[in-house]
C-alpha positions as a Python dict, from the first residue, in 0.01 Angstrom:
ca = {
    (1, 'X'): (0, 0, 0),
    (2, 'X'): (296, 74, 222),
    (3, 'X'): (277, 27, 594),
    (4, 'X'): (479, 150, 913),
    (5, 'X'): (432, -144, 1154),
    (6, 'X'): (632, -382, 1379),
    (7, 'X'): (843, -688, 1299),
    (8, 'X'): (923, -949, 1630),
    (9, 'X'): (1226, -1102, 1660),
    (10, 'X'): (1386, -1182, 1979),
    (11, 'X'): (1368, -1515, 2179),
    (12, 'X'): (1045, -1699, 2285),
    (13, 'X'): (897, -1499, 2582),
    (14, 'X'): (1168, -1277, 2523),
    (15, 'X'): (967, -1024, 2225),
    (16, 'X'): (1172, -751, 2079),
    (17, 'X'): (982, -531, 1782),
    (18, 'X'): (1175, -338, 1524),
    (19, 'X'): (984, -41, 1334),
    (20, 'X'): (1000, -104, 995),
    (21, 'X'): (836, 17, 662),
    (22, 'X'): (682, -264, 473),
    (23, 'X'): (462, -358, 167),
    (24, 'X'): (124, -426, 351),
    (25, 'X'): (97, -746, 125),
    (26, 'X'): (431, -894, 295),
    (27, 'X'): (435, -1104, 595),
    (28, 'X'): (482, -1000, 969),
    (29, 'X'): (817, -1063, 993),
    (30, 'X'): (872, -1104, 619),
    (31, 'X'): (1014, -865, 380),
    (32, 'X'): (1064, -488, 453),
    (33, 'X'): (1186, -163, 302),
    (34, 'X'): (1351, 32, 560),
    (35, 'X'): (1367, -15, 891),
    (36, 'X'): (1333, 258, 1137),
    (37, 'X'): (1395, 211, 1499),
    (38, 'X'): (1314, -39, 1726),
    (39, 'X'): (1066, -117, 2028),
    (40, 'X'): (1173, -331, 2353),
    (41, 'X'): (844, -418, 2564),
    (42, 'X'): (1037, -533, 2823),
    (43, 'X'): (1225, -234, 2906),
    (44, 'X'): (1034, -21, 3172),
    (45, 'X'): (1162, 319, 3044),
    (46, 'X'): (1430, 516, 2936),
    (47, 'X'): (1596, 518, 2574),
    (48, 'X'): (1661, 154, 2533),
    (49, 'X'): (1236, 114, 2537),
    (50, 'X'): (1181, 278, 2212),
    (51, 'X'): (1409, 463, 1937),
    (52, 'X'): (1296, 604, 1622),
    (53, 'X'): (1408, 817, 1331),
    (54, 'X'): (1172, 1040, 1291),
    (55, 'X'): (1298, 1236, 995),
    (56, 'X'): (1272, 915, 779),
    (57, 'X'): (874, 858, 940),
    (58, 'X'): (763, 1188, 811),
    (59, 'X'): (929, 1070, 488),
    (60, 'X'): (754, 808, 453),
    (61, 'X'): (424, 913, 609),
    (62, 'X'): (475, 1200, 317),
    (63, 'X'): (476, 957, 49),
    (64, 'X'): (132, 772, 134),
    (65, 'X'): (276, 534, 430),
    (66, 'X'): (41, 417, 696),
    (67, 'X'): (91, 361, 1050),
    (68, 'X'): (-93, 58, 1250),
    (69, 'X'): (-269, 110, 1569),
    (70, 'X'): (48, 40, 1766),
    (71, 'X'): (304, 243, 1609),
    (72, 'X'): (59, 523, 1640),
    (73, 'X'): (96, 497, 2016),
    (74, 'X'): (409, 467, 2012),
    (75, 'X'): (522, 757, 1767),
    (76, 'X'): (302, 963, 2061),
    (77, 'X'): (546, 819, 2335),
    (78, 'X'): (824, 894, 2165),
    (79, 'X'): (711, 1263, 2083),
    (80, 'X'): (612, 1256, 2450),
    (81, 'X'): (1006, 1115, 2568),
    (82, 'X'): (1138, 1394, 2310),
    (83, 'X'): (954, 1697, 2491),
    (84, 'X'): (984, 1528, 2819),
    (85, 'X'): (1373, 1545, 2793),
    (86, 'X'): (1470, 1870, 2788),
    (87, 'X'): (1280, 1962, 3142),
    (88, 'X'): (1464, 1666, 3298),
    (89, 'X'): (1814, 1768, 3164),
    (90, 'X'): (1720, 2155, 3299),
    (91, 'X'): (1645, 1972, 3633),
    (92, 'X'): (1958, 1768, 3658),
    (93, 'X'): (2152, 2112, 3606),
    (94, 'X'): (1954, 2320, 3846),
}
């Protein structure tokens, strides 16, 4: 089975997660297909927290892929970020 779930890399006490499609046999931070965004924890907000593509998660999601726990809350922060923007930007102009 094919999983959507998070890889760590980054220094000790330093954790940064990259979004990545991966046989759900393969290790944590072994072996992946694709990788699709990344996640910094210790980023309080903004873009540099979280980035996804989301064209290539519905792909995969499409073909059978499954999400963990996490990644589920985080594809809903990101959808949240992506409606969120364009009020801000009208906001800035007005």
């Amino acid at each position: 089975m094919v999983t959507i779930r998070l890889t760590r890399g980054g220094a000790k006490k330093r954790p940064f997660y990259h979004v990545v499609v991966a046989d759900s046999r393969a290790k944590r931070d072994g072996r992946h297909i694709e990788r699709l965004g990344y996640f910094n924890p210790l980023v309080e907000e903004g873009d540099d927290r979280l980035r996804l593509d989301m064209e290539r998660v519905e792909y995969w999601m499409g073909h059978g892929a499954r999400m963990t726990d996490r990644v589920k809350s985080l594809l809903r922060e990101w959808r949240k970020m992506q409606a969120d923007q364009p009020q801000q930007e009208a906001e800035q102009l007005g």
